[in-house]
C-alpha positions in Angstrom: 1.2 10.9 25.5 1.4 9.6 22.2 4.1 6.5 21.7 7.3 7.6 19.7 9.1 5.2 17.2 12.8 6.2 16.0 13.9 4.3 12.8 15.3 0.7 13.5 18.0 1.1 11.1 21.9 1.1 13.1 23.4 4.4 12.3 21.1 5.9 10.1 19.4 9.2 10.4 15.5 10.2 9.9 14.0 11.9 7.3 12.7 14.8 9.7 9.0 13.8 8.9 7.2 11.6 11.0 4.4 9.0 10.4 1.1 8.8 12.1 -0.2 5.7 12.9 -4.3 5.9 14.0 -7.3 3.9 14.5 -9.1 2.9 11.9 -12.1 2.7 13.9 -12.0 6.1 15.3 -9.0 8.0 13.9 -7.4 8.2 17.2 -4.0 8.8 17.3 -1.6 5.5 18.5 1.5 7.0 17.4 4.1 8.4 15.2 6.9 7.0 13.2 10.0 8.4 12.2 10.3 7.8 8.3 13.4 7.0 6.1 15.0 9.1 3.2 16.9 7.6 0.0 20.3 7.9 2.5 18.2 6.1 5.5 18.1 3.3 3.1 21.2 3.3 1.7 22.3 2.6 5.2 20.3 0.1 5.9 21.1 -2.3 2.8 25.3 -1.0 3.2 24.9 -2.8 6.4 22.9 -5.4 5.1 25.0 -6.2 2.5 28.2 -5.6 4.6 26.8 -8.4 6.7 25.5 -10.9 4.5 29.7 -10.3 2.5 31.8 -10.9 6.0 31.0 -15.2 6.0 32.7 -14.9 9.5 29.8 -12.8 10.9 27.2 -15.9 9.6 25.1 -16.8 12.6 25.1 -20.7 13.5 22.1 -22.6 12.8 22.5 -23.1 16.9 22.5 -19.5 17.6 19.4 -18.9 15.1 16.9 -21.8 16.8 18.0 -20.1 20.1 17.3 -16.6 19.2 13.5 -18.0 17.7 12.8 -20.0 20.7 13.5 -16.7 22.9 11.2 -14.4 20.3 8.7 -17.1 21.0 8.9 -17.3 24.7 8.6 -13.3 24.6 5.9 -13.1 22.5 3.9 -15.7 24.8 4.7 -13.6 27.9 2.9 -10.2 25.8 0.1 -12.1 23.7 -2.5 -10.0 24.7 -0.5 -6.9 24.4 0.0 -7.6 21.1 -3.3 -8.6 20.1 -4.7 -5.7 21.5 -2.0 -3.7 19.4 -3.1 -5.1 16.3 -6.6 -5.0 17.0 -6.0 -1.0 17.4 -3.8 -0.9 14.4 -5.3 -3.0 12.0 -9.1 -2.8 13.2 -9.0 -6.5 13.1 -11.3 -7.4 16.4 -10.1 -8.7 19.4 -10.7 -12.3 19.3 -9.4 -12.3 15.9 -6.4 -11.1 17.0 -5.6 -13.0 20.0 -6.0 -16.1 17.1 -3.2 -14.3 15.1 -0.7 -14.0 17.8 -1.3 -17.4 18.7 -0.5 -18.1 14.8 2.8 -15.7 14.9 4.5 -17.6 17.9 3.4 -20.7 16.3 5.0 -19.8 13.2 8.3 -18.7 14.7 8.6 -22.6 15.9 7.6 -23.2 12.5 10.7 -21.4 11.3 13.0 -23.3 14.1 11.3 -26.7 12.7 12.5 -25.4 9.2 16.1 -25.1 10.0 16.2 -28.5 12.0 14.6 -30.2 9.0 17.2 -28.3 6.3 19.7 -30.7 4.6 20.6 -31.1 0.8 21.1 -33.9 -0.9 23.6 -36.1 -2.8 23.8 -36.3 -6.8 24.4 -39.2 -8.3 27.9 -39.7 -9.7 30.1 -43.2 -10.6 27.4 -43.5 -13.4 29.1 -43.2 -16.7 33.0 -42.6 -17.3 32.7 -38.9 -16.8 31.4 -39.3 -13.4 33.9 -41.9 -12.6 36.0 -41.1 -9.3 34.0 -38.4 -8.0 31.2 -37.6 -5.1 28.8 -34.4 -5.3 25.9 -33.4 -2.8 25.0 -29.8 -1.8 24.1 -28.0 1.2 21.8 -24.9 1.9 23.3 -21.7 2.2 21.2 -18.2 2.7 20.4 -16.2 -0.8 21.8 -12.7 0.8 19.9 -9.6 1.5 16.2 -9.9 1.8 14.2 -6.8 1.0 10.3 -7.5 2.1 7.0 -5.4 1.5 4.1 -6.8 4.0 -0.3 -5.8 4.1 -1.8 -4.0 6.6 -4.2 -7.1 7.3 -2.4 -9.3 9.5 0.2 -6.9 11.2 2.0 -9.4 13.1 1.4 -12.8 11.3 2.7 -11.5 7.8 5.9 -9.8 9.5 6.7 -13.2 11.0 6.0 -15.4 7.2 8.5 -12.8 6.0 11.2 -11.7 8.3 11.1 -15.2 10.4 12.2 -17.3 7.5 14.9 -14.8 6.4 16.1 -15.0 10.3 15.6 -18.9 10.2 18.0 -19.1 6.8 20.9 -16.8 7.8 19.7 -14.0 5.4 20.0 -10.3 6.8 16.2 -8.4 6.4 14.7 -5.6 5.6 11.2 -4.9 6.3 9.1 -2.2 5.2 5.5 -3.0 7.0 2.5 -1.5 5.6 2.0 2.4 7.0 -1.3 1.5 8.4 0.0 -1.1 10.4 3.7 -0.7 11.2 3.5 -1.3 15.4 3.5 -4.6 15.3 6.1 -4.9 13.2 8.2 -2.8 15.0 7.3 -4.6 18.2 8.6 -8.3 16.7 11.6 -6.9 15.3 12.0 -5.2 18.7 11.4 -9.1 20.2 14.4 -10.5 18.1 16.6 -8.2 19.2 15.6 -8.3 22.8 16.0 -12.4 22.0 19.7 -11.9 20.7 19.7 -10.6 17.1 21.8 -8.4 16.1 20.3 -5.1 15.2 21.7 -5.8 11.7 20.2 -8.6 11.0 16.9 -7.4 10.9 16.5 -3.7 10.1 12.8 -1.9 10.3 11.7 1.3 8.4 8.4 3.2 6.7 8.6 5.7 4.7 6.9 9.6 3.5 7.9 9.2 -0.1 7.0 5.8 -2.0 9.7 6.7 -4.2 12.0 5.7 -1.2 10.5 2.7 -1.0 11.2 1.6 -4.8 14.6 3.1 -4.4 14.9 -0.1 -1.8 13.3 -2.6 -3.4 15.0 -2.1 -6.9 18.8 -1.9 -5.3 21.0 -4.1 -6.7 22.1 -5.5 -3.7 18.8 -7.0 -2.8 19.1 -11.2 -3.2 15.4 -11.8 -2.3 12.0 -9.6 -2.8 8.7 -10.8 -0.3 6.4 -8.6 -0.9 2.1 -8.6 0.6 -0.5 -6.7 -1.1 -2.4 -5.1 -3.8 -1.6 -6.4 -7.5 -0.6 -3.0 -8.8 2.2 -2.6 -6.8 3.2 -5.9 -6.5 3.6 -6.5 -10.4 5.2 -2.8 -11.2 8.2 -3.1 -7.7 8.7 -6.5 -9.2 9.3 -4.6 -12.7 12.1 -2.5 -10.9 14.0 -5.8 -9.3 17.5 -5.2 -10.6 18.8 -8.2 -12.6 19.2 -11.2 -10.9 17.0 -11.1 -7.6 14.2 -13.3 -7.0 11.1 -12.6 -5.6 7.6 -14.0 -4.5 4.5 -11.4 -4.6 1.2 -12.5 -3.0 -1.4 -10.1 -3.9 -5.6 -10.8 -3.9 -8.5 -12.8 -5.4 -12.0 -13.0 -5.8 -12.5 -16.3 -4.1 -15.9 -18.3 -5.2 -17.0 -21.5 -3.5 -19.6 -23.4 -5.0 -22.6 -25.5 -2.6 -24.3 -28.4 -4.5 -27.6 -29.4 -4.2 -26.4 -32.3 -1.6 -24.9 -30.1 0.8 -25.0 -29.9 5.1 -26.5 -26.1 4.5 -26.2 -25.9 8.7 -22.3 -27.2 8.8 -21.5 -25.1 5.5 -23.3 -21.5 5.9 -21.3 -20.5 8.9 -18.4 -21.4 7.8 -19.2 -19.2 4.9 -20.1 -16.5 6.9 -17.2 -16.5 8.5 -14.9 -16.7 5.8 -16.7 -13.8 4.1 -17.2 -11.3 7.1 -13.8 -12.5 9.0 -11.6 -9.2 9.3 -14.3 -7.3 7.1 -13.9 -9.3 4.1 -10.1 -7.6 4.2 -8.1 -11.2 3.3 -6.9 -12.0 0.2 -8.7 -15.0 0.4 -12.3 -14.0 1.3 -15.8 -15.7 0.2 -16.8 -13.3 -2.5 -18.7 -15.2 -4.9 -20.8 -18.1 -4.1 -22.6 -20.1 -6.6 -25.5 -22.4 -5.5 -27.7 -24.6 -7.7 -31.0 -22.9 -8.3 -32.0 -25.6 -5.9 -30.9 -24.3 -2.7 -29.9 -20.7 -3.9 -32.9 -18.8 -2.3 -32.5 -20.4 0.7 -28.7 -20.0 0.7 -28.7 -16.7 0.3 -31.3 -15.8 3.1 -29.7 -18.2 6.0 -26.7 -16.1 4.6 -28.4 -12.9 5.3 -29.4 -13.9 8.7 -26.0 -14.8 9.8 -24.9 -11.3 8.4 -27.9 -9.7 10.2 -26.4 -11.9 13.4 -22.9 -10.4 13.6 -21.4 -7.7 15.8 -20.0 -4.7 14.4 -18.1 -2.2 16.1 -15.2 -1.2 17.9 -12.4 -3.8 17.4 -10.7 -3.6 21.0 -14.5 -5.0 22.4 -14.0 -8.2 23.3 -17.6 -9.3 21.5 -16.9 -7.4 18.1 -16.9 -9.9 15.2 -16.5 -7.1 12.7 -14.4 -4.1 13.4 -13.2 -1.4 10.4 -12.3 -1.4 7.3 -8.8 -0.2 7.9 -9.6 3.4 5.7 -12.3 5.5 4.8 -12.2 5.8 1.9 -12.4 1.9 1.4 -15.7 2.0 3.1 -16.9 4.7 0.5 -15.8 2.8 -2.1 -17.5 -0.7 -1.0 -20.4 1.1 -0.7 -20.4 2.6 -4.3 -19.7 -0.6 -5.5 -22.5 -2.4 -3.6 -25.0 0.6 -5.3 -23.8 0.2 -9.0 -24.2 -3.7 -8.0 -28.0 -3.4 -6.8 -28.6 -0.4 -9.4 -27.5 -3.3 -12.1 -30.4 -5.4 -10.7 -28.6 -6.8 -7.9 -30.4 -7.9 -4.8 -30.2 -6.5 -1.9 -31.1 -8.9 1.0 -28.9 -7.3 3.9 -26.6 -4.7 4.8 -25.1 -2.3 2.4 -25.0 0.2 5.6 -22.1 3.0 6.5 -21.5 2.5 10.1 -19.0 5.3 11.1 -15.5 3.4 9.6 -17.9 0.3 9.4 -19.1 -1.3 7.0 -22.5 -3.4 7.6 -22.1 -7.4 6.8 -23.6 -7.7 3.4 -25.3 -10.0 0.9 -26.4 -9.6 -2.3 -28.1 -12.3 -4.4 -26.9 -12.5 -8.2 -25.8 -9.6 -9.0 -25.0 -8.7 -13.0 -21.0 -10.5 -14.0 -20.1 -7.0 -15.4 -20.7 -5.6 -11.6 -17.0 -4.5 -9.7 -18.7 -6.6 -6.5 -18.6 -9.5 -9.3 -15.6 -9.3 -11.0 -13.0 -7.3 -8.9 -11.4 -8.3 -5.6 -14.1 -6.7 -2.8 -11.9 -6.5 0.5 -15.1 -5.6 2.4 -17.8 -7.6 4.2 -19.9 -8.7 0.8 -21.3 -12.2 0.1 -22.3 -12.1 -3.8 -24.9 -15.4 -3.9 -25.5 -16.5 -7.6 -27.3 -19.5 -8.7 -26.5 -21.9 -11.2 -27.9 -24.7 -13.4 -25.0 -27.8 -13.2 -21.5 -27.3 -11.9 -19.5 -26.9 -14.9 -21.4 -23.5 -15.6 -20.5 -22.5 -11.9 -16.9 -23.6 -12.3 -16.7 -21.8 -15.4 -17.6 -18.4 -14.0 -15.4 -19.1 -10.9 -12.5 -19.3 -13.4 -13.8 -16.8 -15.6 -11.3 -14.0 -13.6 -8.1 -12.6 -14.2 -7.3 -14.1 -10.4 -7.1 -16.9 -8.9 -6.0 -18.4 -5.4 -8.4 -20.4 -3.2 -11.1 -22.0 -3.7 -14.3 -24.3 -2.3 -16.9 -26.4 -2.7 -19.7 -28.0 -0.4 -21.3 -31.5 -1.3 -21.6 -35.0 0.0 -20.5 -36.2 -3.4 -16.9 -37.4 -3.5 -17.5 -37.7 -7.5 -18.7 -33.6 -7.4 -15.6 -32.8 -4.8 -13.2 -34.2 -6.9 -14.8 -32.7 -10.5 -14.6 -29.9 -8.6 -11.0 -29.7 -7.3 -10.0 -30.8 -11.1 -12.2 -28.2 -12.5 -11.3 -24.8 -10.3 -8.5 -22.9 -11.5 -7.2 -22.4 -7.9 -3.9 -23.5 -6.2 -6.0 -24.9 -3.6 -9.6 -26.7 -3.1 -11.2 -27.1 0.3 -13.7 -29.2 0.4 -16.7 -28.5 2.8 -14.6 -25.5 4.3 -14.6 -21.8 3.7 -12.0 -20.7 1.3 -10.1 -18.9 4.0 -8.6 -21.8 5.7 -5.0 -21.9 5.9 -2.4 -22.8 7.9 0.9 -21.6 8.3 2.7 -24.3 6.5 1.4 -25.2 4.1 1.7 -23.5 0.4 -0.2 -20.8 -0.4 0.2 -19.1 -3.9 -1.8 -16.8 -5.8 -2.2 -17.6 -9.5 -2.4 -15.4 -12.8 -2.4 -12.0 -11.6 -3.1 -12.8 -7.9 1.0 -13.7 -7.2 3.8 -15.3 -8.0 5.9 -18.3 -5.8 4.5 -20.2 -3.3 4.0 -18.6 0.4 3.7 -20.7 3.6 6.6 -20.5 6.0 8.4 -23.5 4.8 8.6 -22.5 1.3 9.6 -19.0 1.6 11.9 -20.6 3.6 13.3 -22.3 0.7 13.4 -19.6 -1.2 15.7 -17.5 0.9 18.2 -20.0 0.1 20.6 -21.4 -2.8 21.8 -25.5 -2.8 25.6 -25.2 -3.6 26.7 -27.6 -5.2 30.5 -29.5 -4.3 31.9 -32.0 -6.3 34.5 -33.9 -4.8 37.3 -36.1 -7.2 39.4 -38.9 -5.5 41.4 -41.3 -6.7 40.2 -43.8 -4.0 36.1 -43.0 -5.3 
């Protein structure tokens, strides 16, 4: 029997249509959803806002680290549940996922760690005659109601960067997950109540009409806009924000890493590999476009295509998948048409470019045309473009040559061609001799130009969710 989720909004009443929720990998049916109307959501931020208004409701920063530590302790107890859920959900494979929950609970003591750490600070004052006789510092207090938008790609470790740090700073939440991917959502907002939140505090919805959605996120009583996801929507719901709320919008890149001449080919190319064919190249952060000097380029590119050849596609619950789904159909059409304008452009085709199913074959192509999509636009499938270059400030001018940027990396043994590297990418971060998907969970992480706007990471959106207020204090005895 298919699994049933009502709305997690207190009071409010469905839309009548329902949401289905399948498997990317073979369309079977995991559940349904009911969705939310324009008065669903006007119940969920009354309450919100009703909440975040009444100062006497305010939970403790006690009662907050203790209802985090139980959401941790809960989600340790169902790990593999979970993983197993997002691995149906999200087509992410199995020992992918188990690495994500692991992420998630780590995160929520991330959050706890946050609020222990939070203080303000005092501002100077006894400094000139105005200033005479007073004292000023300011604390922290939470920005009000946070309205958040999360991806499909990590269904449990997004919800917890966006709804943990709004239930670490005292702000009430609402989260609309990505209708892909909604389960595990539902099951960690399910785990903070279970943990002692309030069902107010943290309110859960999808929707049938996207209209709905931006009647949400544009409401005047939103304080604080998180949204995860494609660049389109993120820039025109952050056009609708009504006067006054901030936001943060992470959205996607076309990440290029650059190997010199010098570099440990073994140590690097599997770590490239991995970053480019983790998740199915679905991460705003993927390998896409590696230049190589025409020394090694060749030979990069066909270790590369080995290591494709080498990888296990299939069904994302299997315990030995390495690359599941891409998480719709019609995202694996359109990789592949863009992988066939790519080699009809005089691309090279040294691997993959196969339709398995909802699977998309690990692929790499060597130095394909800069006018080619696979080239210029964010791929979100399992392709390696290889191009070979002369001396690195050609490569790092192509790398930068993009609307996007967000990540980047290079490969050498030379600190002098690290460091002209990490001055020369136009990135927010540099790794050096690591794939340009590393992160961890705090520490910033902020798409530049068109690929976002603030800084992720937990402890920053963290910051975010908040105000310093300011008291000034005037005493004769100062």
């Amino acid at each position: 029997m298919t699994t049933h989720y009502p709305l997690m909004i207190p009071g409010a009443v469905p839309s009548g249509n329902t949401l289905t929720v399948t498997a990317p990998y073979d369309d079977s049916i995991i559940a349904t959803l009911d969705t939310a109307n324009a008065a669903a959501v006007k119940t969920a931020l009354n309450t919100a806002q009703q909440l975040f208004a009444d100062r006497s409701r305010w939970l403790s920063a006690a009662e907050r680290i203790a209802i985090l530590k139980k959401t941790a302790e809960l989600m340790d107890t169902q790990a593999d549940d979970l993983a197993m859920e997002a691995a149906r959900e999200g087509g992410k494979p199995l020992m992918d996922s188990r690495v994500e929950v692991a992420r998630a609970i780590d995160g929520v003591h991330n959050c706890i760690e946050c609020i222990r750490g939070n203080g303000g600070r005092e501002i100077p004052m006894g400094t000139n005659l105005a200033s005479q006789g007073r004292l000023a510092f300011t604390r922290k207090e939470p920005i009000g109601v946070v309205v958040a938008v999360s991806a499909f790609n990590h269904p449990l470790n997004l919800i917890v960067h966006q709804v943990g740090p709004a239930v670490a700073s005292g702000c009430p939440v609402i989260i609309k997950p990505a209708q892909d991917t909604p389960l595990s959502c539902y099951r960690f907002v399910a785990l903070l109540r279970e943990a002692g939140l309030p069902e107010a505090w943290c309110q859960a919805l999808v929707v049938s009409d996207l209209d709905v959605a931006s009647q949400l996120v544009s409401d005047s009583r939103v304080g604080f806009f998180s949204f995860i996801g494609s660049a389109a929507v993120g820039w025109m719901l952050r056009s609708k924000l009504a006067p006054g709320a901030r936001c943060a919008l992470e959205h996607g890149g076309a990440a290029p890493v650059i190997i010199e001449a010098d570099a440990d080919l073994d140590d690097a190319l599997p770590l490239i590999a991995k970053g480019g064919f983790y998740h199915g190249g679905q991460v705003c952060v993927s390998v896409q476009r590696v230049f190589c000097h025409c020394s090694i380029a060749s030979e990069v590119a066909d270790r590369l295509s080995t290591l494709a050849q080498a990888q296990v596609v299939g069904d994302p619950t299997d315990p030995a998948t390495e690359v599941g789904p891409l998480i719709r159909a019609k995202e694996v059409d359109r990789v592949q048409q863009w992988v066939s304008e790519a080699v009809a452009a005089g691309a090279e085709l040294l691997t993959g470019g196969e339709v398995h199913g909802h699977c998309y074959s690990p692929t790499v192509l060597f130095n394909p045309p800069q006018d080619a999509k696979v080239s210029n636009k964010e791929i979100f499938g399992p392709v390696i473009c290889v191009y070979d270059y002369v001396d690195m400030d050609e490569a790092l001018g192509r790398a930068n040559a993009l609307p996007v940027a967000f990540q980047a990396a290079v490969f050498t043994r030379s600190m002098d061609k690290a460091l002209q590297a990490y001055r020369g990418f136009d990135a927010s971060a540099v790794m050096i001799n690591d794939h340009t998907a590393f992160r961890v969970d705090w520490m910033p992480f902020a798409g530049l130009r068109q690929s976002g706007l603030g800084v992720g990471g937990i402890p920053y959106t963290y910051r975010d969710m908040q105000i310093e207020k300011l008291m000034v204090i005037r005493s004769r005895v100062l």
